[in-house]
C-alpha positions in Angstrom: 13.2 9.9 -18.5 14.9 10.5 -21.4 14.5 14.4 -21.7 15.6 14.9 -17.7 19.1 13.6 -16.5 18.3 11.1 -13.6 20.7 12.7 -10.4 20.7 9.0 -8.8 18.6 5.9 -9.0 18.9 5.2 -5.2 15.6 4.7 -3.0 17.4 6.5 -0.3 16.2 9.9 0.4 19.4 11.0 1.6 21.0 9.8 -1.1 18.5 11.9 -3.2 19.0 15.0 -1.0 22.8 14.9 -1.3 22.1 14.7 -5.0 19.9 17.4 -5.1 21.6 20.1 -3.3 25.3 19.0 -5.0 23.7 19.9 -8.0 21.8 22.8 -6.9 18.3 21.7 -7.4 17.5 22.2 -4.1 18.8 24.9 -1.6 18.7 24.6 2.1 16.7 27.1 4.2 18.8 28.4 7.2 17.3 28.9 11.0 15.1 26.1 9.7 16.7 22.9 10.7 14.5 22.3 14.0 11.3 22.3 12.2 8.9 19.0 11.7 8.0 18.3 8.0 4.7 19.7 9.0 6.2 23.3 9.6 7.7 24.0 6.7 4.5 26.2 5.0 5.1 28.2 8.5 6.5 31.1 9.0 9.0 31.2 11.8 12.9 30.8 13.1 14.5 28.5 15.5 11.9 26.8 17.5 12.4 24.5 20.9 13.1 20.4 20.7 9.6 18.4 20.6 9.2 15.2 23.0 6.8 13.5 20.6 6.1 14.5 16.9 3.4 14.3 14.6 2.5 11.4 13.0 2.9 10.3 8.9 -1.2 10.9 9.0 -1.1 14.5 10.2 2.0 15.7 8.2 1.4 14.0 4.7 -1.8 14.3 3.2 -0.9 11.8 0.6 -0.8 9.5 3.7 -4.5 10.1 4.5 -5.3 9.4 0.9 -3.6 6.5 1.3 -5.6 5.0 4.2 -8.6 5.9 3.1 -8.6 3.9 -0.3 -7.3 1.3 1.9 -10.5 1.1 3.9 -12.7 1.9 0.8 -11.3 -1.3 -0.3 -12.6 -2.9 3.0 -15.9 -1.8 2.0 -16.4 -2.9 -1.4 -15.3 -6.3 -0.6 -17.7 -6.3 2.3 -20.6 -4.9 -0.2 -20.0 -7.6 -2.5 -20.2 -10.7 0.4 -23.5 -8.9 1.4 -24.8 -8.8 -2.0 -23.6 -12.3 -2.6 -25.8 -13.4 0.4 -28.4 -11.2 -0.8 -28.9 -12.3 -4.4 -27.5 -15.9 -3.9 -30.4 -16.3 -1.2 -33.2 -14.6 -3.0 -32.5 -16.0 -6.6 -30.8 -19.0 -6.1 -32.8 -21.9 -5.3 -31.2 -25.3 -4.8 -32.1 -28.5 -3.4 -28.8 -28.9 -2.4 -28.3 -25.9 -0.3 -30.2 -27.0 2.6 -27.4 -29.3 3.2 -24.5 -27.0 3.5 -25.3 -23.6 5.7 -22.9 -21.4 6.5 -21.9 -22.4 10.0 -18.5 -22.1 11.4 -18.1 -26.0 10.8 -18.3 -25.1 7.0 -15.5 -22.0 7.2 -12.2 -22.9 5.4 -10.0 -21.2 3.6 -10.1 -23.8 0.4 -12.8 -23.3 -1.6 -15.0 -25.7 -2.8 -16.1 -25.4 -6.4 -18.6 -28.4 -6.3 -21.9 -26.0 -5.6 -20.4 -22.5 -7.0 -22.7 -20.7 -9.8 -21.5 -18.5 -12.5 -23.1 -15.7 -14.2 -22.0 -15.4 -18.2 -22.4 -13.0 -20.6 -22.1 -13.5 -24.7 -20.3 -11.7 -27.5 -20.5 -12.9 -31.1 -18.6 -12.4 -33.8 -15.4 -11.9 -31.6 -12.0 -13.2 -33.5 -8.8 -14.0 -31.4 -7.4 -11.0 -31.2 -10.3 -9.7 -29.2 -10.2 -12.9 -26.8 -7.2 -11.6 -25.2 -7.6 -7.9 -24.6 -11.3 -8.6 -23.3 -9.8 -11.0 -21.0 -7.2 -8.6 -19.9 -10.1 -5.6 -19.6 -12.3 -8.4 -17.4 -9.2 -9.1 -15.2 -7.7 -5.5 -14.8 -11.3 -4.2 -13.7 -11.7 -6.7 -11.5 -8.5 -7.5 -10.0 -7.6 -3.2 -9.8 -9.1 -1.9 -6.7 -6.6 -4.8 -5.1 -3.5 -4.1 -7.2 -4.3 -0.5 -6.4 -4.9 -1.2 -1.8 -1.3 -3.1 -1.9 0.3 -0.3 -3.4 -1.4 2.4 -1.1 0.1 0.1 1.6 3.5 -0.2 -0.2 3.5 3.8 -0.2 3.0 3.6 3.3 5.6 1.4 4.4 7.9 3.2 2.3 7.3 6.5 4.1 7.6 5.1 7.6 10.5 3.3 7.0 12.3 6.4 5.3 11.3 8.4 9.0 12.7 4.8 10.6 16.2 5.6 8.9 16.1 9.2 9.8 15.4 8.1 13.5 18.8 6.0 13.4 20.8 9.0 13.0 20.6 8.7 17.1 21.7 5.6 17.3 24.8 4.3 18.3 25.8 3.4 14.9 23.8 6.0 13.3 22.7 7.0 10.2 23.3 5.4 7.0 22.6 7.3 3.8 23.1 4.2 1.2 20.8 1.1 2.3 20.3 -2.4 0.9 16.9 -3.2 -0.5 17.1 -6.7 0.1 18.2 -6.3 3.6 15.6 -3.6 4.1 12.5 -6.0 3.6 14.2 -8.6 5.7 15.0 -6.0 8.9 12.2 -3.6 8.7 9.2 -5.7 10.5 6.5 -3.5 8.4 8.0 -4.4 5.0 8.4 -7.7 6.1 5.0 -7.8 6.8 3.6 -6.3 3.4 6.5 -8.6 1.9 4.4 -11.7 3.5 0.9 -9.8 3.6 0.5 -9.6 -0.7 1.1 -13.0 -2.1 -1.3 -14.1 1.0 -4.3 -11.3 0.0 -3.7 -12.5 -3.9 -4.3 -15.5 -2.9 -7.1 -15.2 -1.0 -8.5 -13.7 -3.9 -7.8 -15.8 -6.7 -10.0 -18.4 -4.5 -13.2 -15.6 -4.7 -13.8 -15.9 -8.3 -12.4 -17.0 -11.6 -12.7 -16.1 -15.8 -12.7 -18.3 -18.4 -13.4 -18.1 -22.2 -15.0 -20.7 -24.2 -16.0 -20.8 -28.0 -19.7 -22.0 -28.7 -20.4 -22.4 -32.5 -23.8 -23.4 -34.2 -25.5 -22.4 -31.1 -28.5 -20.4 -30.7 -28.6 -20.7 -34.7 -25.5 -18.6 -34.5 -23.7 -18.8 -37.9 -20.7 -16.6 -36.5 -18.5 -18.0 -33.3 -19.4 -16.9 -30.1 -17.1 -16.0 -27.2 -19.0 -16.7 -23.7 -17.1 -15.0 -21.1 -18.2 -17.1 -17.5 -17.2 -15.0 -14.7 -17.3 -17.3 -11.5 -18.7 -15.1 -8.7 -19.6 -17.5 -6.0 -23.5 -16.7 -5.8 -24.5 -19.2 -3.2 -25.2 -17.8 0.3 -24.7 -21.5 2.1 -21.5 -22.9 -0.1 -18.2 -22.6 0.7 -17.1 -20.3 -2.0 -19.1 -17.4 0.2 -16.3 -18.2 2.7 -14.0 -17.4 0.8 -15.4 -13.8 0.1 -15.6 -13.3 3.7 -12.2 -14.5 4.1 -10.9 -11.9 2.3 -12.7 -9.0 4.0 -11.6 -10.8 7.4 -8.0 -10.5 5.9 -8.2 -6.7 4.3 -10.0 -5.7 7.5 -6.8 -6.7 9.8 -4.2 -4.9 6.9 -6.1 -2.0 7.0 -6.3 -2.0 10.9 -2.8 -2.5 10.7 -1.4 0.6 8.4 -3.9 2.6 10.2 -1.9 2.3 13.3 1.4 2.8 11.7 0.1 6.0 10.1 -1.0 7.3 12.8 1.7 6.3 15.1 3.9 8.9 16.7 7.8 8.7 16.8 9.0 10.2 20.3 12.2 11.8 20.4 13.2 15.3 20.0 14.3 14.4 16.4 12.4 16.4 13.8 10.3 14.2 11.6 10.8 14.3 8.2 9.0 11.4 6.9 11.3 10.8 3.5 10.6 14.7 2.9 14.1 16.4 1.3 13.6 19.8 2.3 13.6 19.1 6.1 16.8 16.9 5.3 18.2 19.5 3.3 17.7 22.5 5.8 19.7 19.7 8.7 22.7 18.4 7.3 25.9 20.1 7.6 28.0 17.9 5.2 26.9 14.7 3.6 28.8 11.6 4.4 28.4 7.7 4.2 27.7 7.4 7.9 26.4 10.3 9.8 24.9 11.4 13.6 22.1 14.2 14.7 22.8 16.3 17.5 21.0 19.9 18.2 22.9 22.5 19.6 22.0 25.3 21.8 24.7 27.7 21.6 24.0 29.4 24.9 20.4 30.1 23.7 17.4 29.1 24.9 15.8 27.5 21.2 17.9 25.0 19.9 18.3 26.7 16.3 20.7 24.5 14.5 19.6 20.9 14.5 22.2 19.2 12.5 23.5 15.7 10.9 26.9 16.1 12.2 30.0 13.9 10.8 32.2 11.7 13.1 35.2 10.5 12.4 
């Protein structure tokens, strides 16, 4: 960041566009302006107006990526309920458990730590400096493949509601190149649904398990301090603490389901997509301004080869 001069720090990517080719850094292809996001590796001129274009799955691969992790996510959290149920029914073996199966009078979503085991593991000789970056290694290992989903989703969102903007440029009021963040979360209903959606998933799995540290000295004939790392997984099968695991896979499930369908969605409209891509942008604007419209025009020919942003006083 400090080597390469930064052109704007707006989210916008019109604003970035505008930046781009005022500083020529990017140069606008003519006879181009027409084309979806997913023609520009084709060779070609003007081309005719689309009814319904593709959607963010078929023209970004990064998109695809996207998804997929997010439903790779789904699966590991479903791997580890089923091997919860597996081992906490094969090795576990309580008195108690007889008393509390898993019915759906026993589902919650508070957990009860009152039957939960814990598996542990030991390192001697570990001073206080170590305490903290093994608990930060325990938590970032354990707590990444979810820090790593909600930003797959965040991407996502951030792509549709860049081709959202672009579609205003229709609109009555049309298309505004500067946007409000704040205002953005609170008008656009999929950020305001990932804006609502990641405390809630956090939550949920802050109730799955927990870490702790504790020192033991003098035991086990031990002459150095130990640090006993206890890892609460929730091991038993019939407890409510399972719930809770299959809580959050109820919960991932539905968000995955959801940014599945946005993905693959498809914007109608004879409106190229662009889906926050510059070039297209680039290849479609006339001249930049605040506020602007799209109109294609025909010029007595049969493809529409000049699809432009045009500027209304």
């Amino acid at each position: 960041m400090r080597a390469v001069k930064i052109l704007t720090w707006s989210s916008s990517p019109f604003d970035l566009t505008a930046a781009l080719v005022h500083h020529m850094q990017l140069t606008p292809v003519t006879m181009r302006s027409m084309r979806c996001v997913s023609d520009l590796d084709t060779y070609g001129g003007p081309a005719m107006p689309s009814g319904i274009q593709p959607s963010a799955w078929h023209t970004r691969p990064s998109i695809r990526k996207f998804v997929i992790f997010l439903w790779v996510t789904v699966a590991a959290c479903t791997g580890w309920a089923a091997l919860v149920m597996y081992f906490g029914d094969k090795f576990v073996k309580m008195k108690t458990l007889s008393n509390n199966p898993l019915t759906p009078h026993t589902w919650s979503f508070l957990p009860n730590d009152a039957l939960s085991t814990f598996i542990s593991y030991d390192m001697p000789g570990v001073n206080d400096t170590k305490v903290w970056i093994l608990l930060f290694v325990n938590i970032a290992v354990i707590q990444g493949p979810l820090t790593l989903g909600l930003h797959c989703s965040e991407l996502i969102a951030n792509v549709i509601r860049d081709e959202r903007q672009w579609r205003c440029a229709t609109g009555r009021k049309g298309l505004r190149a500067a946007t409000n963040p704040l205002k953005t979360i609170f008008t656009h209903p999929i950020c305001l649904v990932l804006f609502i959606a990641k405390p809630f998933l956090r939550e949920l799995f802050l109730h799955t398990w927990s870490l702790t540290a504790r020192w033991d000295s003098g035991k086990y004939s031990c002459s150095l301090p130990r640090l006993v790392l206890t890892a609460y997984v929730k091991l038993l099968q019939h407890s409510h603490t399972l719930v809770q695991i299959w809580n959050l896979c109820i919960a991932l499930f539905i968000f995955a389901c959801f940014f599945t369908f946005v993905a693959l969605r498809r914007p109608r409209g004879s409106q190229p997509a662009a889906y926050g891509h510059v070039q297209p942008f680039a290849n479609r604007v006339d001249e930049w301004s605040p506020v602007m419209w799209w109109g294609h025009k025909k010029d007595g020919i049969l493809y529409c080869h000049a699809g432009r942003v045009l500027i209304c006083s």
